[in-house]
C-alpha positions in Angstrom: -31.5 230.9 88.6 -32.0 232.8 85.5 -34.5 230.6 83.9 -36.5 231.5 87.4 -36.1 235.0 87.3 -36.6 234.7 83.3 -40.4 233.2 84.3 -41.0 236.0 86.6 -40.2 238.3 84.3 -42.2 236.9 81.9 -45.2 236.5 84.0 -45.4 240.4 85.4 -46.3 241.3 82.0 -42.4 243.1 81.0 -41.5 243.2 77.3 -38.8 241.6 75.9 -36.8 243.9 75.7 -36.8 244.8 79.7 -36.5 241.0 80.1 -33.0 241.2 77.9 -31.8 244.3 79.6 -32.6 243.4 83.6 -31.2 239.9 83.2 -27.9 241.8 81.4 -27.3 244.1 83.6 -27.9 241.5 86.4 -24.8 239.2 85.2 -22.8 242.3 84.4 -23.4 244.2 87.3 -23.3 248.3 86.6 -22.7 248.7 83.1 -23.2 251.7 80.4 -26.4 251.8 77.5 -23.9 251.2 75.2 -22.7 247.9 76.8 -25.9 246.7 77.4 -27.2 247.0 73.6 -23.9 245.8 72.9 -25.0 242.2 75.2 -28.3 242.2 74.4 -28.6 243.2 70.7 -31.2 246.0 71.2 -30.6 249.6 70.3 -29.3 251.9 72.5 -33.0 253.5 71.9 -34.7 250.5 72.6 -32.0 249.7 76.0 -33.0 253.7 77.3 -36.8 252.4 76.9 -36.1 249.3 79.1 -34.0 251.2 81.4 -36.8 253.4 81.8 -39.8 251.5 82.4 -37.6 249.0 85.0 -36.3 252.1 86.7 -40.3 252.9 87.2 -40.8 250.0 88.5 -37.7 249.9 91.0 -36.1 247.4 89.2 -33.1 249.2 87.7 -30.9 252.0 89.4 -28.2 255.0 87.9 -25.1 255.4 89.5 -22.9 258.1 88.3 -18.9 257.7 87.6 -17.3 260.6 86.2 -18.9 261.4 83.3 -20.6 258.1 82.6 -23.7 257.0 83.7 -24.0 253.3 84.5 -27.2 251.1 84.7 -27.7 248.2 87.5 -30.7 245.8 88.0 -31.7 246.0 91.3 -31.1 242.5 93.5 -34.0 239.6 92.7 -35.4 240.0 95.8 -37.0 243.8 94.5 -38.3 241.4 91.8 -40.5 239.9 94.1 -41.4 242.7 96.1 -42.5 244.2 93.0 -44.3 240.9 91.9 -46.2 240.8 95.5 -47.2 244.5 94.7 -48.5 243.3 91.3 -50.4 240.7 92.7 -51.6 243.1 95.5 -52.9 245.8 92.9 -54.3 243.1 90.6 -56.1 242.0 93.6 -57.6 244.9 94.7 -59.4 245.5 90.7 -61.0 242.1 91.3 
């Protein structure tokens, strides 16, 4: 399965880094910056970035505990969605 999501990923134009930090936080479930640059050898810098441009794209959520803030890729199935909607938009510029 992750070698399919890993394609998708690929093909919807995400960097790298957002590929490293969905598919993390997808086997680890919620987990903190710090744990994912830990897993996926980025900065913490460069794990914000990702976490940012996959939160615009609805495919990473925040969910607050305590005082931490935890990251969590959003199921596979908004991957798609968000693929149709690609496919949609690039579509429509034809």
């Amino acid at each position: 399965m992750t070698k399919d999501v890993n394609s998708v990923l690929s093909s919807l134009v995400l960097i790298e880094s957002e590929i490293k930090t969905y598919l993390a936080a997808l086997r680890n479930g919620a987990s903190t910056v710090l744990e994912l640059a830990r897993i996926t050898n980025l900065s913490r810098q460069g794990v914000y970035t990702a976490i940012e441009q996959l939160a615009q794209r609805g495919l990473m959520s925040t969910i607050q505990r305590g005082k931490k803030q935890y990251y969590m890729a959003e199921e596979p199935e908004k991957l798609i969605a968000y693929a149709e909607r690609r496919k949609m938009e690039m579509q429509e510029q034809i």
